[in-house]
N, C-alpha and C positions, 0 to 999 in steps of 0.2 A: 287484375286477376290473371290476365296473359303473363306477368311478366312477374311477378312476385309468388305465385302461389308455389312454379314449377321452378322457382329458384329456392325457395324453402324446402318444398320437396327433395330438392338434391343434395342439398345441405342436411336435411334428417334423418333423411336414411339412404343416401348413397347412392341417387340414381345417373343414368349417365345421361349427357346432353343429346346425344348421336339423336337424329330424327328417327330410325329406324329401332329404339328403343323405347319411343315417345307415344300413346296413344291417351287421347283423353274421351273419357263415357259420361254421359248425364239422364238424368231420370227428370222428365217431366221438364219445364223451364231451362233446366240442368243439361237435358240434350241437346236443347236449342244450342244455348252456349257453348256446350263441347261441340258441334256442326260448325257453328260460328266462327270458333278459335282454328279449326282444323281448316278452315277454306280459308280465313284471313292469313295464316301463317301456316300455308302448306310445306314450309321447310322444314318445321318445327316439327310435326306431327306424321306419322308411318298411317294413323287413322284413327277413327273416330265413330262412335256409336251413342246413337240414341235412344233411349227407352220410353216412348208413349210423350214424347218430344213435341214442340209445336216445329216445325219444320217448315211451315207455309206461310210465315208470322207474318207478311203484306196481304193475302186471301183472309185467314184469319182476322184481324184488324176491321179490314173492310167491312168481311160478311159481321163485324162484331158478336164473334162466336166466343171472343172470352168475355169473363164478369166480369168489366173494366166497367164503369158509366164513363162519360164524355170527358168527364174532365179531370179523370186519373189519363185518358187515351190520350189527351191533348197534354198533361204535364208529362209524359213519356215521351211521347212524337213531334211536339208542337203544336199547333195549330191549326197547321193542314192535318194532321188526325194521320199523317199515313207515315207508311215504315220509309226512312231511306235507306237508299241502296248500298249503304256503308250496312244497314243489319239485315239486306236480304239476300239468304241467303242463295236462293237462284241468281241470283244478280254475281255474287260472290264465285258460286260454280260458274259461271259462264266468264268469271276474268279470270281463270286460273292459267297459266303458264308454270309450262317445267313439271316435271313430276309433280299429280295429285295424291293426296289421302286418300285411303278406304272408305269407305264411310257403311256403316251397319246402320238398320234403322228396323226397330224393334217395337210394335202396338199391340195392344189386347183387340180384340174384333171388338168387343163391347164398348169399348173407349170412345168419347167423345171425339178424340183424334184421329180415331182410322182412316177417316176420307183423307187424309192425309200422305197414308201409306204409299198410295197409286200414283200422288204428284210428283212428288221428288225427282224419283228415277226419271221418268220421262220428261221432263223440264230440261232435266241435265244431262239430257242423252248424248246434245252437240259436246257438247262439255268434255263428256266421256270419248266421246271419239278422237276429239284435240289433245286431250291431255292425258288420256290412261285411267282418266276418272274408273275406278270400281265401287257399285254400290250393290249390297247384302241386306235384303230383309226377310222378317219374318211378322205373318198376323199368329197371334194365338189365343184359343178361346182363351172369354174372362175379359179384364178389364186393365190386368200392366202386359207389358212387353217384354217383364223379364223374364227371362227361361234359360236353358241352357243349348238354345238354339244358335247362339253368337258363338259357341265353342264351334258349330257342326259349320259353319257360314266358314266361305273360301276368301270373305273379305281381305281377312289379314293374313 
C-alpha cells in the first residue's frame, strides 16, 4: 500500500513525488495507516491526518477496546496478542530522525475513540522536541472528526 498506491497515484493524475507535495489522511482504521505511513516514511510525507483514527492501537489491544475476539487478535499479532513496535506508532514517533510530518488528529467528542485524542501529543512530546515533530488536533461535537477544522489547523 506504501509503495504501490502513491505510485499509481502519480501515474493517473500527475502527481509529484517531492515530500513536500505529499500528505496522506485516513478516516477510522484508515488514520491509523496514513499515521503509520507518515512516521515509517517521514521523507515521503510533508504530513498526515487522522480522522476518529485508532492512534493508540497497543492501549487499544490491550485494554481490548476493539470488537476483535481472541483469536481474530492473535491471527493479527500473533500470539502474544500485542502490537509490535514496527505498528506502534509512539514507538514509530520516538524513532524519528531528520525532519518529521505534521501530523493532524481529528475525533468526535462522542466517539469511542476520543480518550485517544489527549495520548498522542504527549507521548510524542520528546519526539517533538528532537525532531520538529508538530501535532494539530481538534474534538468536535458528534461522533466523526471531520470538519473543516484541518483547513484552520497550523499543522501544515
Amino acid at each position: 500500500m506504501s509503495e504501490e498506491l502513491p505510485a499509481v497515484c502519480r501515474r493517473m493524475f500527475g502527481l509529484g513525488a517531492a515530500r513536500e507535495q505529499n500528505y496522506i489522511f485516513g478516516l477510522s482504521m484508515g488514520g491509523y495507516g496514513a499515521m503509520k505511513c507518515a512516521l515509517t516514511y517521514p521523507d515521503r510525507y510533508a504530513g498526515a491526518a487522522s480522522f476518529s483514527g485508532v492512534c493508540d492501537l497497543r492501549r487499544t489491544v490491550e485494554r481490548r477496546s476493539i470488537s476483535l475476539h481472541e483469536s481474530e487478535i492473535a491471527a493479527i499479532f500473533g500470539e502474544e496478542k500485542a502490537v509490535p513496535p514496527k505498528d506502534d506508532l509512539f514507538v514509530l514517533a520516538e524513532r524519528l530522525s531528520g525532519e518529521a510530518p505534521g501530523l493532524y488528529l481529528s475525533c468526535g467528542e462522542q466517539d469511542g475513540l476520543a480518550w485517544q485524542m489527549s495520548a498522542f501529543p504527549r507521548i510524542s512530546r520528546r519526539s517533538a522536541l528532537r525532531t520538529g515533530l508538530t501535532i494539530g488536533r481538534a474534538r468536535t461535537p458528534g461522533t466523526s472528526g471531520i470538519n473543516r477544522s484541518a483547513r484552520r489547523s497550523r499543522t501544515f
